[in-house]
C-alpha positions, 0 to 999 in steps of 0.5 A: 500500500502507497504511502502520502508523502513517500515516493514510489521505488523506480524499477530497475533501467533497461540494458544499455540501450534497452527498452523498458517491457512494456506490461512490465512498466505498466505494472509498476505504473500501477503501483506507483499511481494506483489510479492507473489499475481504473484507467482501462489500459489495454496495451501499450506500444511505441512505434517510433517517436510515437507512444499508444495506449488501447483503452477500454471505455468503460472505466471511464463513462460519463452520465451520457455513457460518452467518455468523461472529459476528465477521465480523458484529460487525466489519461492525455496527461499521463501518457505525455508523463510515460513518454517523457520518463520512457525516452529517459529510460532508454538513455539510462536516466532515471530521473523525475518527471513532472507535467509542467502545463497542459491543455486540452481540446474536445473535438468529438464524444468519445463513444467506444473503445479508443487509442491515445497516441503522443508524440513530440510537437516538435520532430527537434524536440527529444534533441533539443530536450538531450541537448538542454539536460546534457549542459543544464541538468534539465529540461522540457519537452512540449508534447501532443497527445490525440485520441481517436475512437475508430476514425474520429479524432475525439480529442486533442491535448498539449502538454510541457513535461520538465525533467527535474535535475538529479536530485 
C-alpha cells in the first residue's frame, strides 16, 4: 500500500540501450499511481517517436455513457508523463518527471473503445530536450497527445513535461 508523502521505488533501467517491457512498466505504473489499475489500459506500444495506449471505455463513462472529459484529460496527461520518463529510460536516466502545463481540446464524444497516441510537437524536440539536460541538468519537452475512437479524432491535448535535475 502507497504511502502520502513517500515516493514510489523506480524499477530497475533497461540494458544499455534497452527498452523498458512494456506490461512490465505498466505494472509498476500501477503501483506507483494506483489510479492507473481504473484507467482501462489495454496495451501499450511505441512505434517510433510515437507512444499508444488501447483503452477500454468503460472505466471511464460519463452520465451520457460518452467518455468523461476528465477521465480523458487525466489519461492525455499521463501518457505525455510515460513518454517523457520512457525516452529517459532508454538513455539510462532515471530521473523525475513532472507535467509542467497542459491543455486540452474536445473535438468529438468519445463513444467506444479508443487509442491515445503522443508524440513530440516538435520532430527537434527529444534533441533539443538531450541537448538542454546534457549542459543544464534539465529540461522540457512540449508534447501532443490525440485520441481517436475508430476514425474520429475525439480529442486533442498539449502538454510541457520538465525533467527535474538529479536530485
Amino acid at each position: 500500500m502507497r504511502e502520502i508523502g513517500v515516493p514510489h521505488p523506480r524499477p530497475a533501467l533497461p540494458a544499455q540501450g534497452g527498452e523498458d517491457d512494456p506490461g512490465e512498466f505498466l505494472a509498476w505504473l500501477a503501483e506507483a499511481i494506483p489510479m492507473v489499475g481504473h484507467l482501462g489500459i489495454r496495451e501499450m506500444r511505441r512505434d517510433g517517436d510515437r507512444l499508444g495506449w488501447s483503452l477500454a471505455l468503460a472505466p471511464s463513462l460519463n452520465d451520457k455513457g460518452t467518455g468523461f472529459g476528465g477521465a480523458l484529460a487525466a489519461q492525455a496527461t499521463l501518457l505525455g508523463w510515460c513518454w517523457t520518463t520512457l525516452w529517459l529510460r532508454r538513455r539510462g536516466l532515471a530521473r523525475d518527471v513532472v507535467v509542467a502545463e497542459a491543455g486540452q481540446r474536445f473535438l468529438a464524444p468519445v463513444i467506444g473503445d479508443y487509442r491515445l497516441e503522443c508524440e513530440p510537437e516538435d520532430a527537434a524536440g527529444p534533441d533539443a530536450l538531450a541537448e538542454r539536460l546534457a549542459h543544464r541538468g534539465k529540461g522540457r519537452i512540449a508534447l501532443v497527445q490525440r485520441l481517436w475512437c475508430g476514425d474520429t479524432l475525439c480529442l486533442e491535448a498539449r502538454g510541457d513535461y520538465a525533467v527535474l535535475p538529479e536530485r
